[in-house]
C-alpha positions in Angstrom: -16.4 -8.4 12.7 -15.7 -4.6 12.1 -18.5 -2.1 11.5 -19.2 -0.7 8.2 -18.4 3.0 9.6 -14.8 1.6 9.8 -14.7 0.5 5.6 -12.5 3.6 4.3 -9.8 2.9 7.4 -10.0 -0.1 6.9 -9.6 -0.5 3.0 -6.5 1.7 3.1 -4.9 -0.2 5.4 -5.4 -3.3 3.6 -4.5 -1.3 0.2 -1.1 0.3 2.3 0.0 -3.1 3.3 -0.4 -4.9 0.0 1.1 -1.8 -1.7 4.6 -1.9 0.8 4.7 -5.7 0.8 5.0 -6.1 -2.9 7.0 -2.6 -3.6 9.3 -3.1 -0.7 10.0 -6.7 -1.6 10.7 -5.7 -5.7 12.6 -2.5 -4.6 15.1 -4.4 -2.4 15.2 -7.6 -4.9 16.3 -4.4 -7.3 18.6 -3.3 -5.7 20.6 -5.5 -3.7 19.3 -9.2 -4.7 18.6 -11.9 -3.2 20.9 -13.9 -0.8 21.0 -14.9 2.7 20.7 -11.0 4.4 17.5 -10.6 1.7 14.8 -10.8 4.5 16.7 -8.8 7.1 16.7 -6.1 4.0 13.4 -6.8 3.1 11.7 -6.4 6.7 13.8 -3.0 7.4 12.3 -1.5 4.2 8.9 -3.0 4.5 8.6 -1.3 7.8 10.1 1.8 6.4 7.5 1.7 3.5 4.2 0.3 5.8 3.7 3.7 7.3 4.5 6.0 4.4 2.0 3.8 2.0 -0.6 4.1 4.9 0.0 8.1 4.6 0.4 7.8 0.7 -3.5 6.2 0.5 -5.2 8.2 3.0 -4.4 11.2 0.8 -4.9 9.0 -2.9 -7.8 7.0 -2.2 -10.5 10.0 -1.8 -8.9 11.5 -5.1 -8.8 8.4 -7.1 -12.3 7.4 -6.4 -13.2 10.8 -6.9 -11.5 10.5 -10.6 -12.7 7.1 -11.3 -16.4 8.0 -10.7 -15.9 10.8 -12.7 -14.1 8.8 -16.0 -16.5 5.8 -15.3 -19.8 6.2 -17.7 -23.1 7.1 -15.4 -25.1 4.6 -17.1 
């Protein structure tokens, strides 16, 4: 088990990898389609994508919980 000091690392990673899975996969579906080089595509972007999404949420994730606490009523 991880320690609970480790929840904001590891939260982004989890967000980053579900975020470059699914945007790598409907970006090369997009723009190439599918046929028999689609996974060789697929896994090149996805490993293009991993780390810029793990970059991408580092920076987001303090300023969208920053906004959705501050939208969210304080009741």
């Amino acid at each position: 088990m991880i320690s609970k000091k480790y929840i904001q690392v590891l939260f982004i990673l989890i967000m980053a990898f579900g975020m470059s899975v699914i945007m790598s996969g409907v970006v090369t579906i997009v723009n190439t389609g599918i046929d028999g080089n689609f996974f060789y595509r697929y896994f090149n972007s996805w490993t293009f994508a991993f780390p810029v999404a793990i970059v991408a949420a580092s920076i987001m994730a303090p300023m969208a919980k920053t906004l959705a606490n501050n939208i969210a009523s304080k009741d």
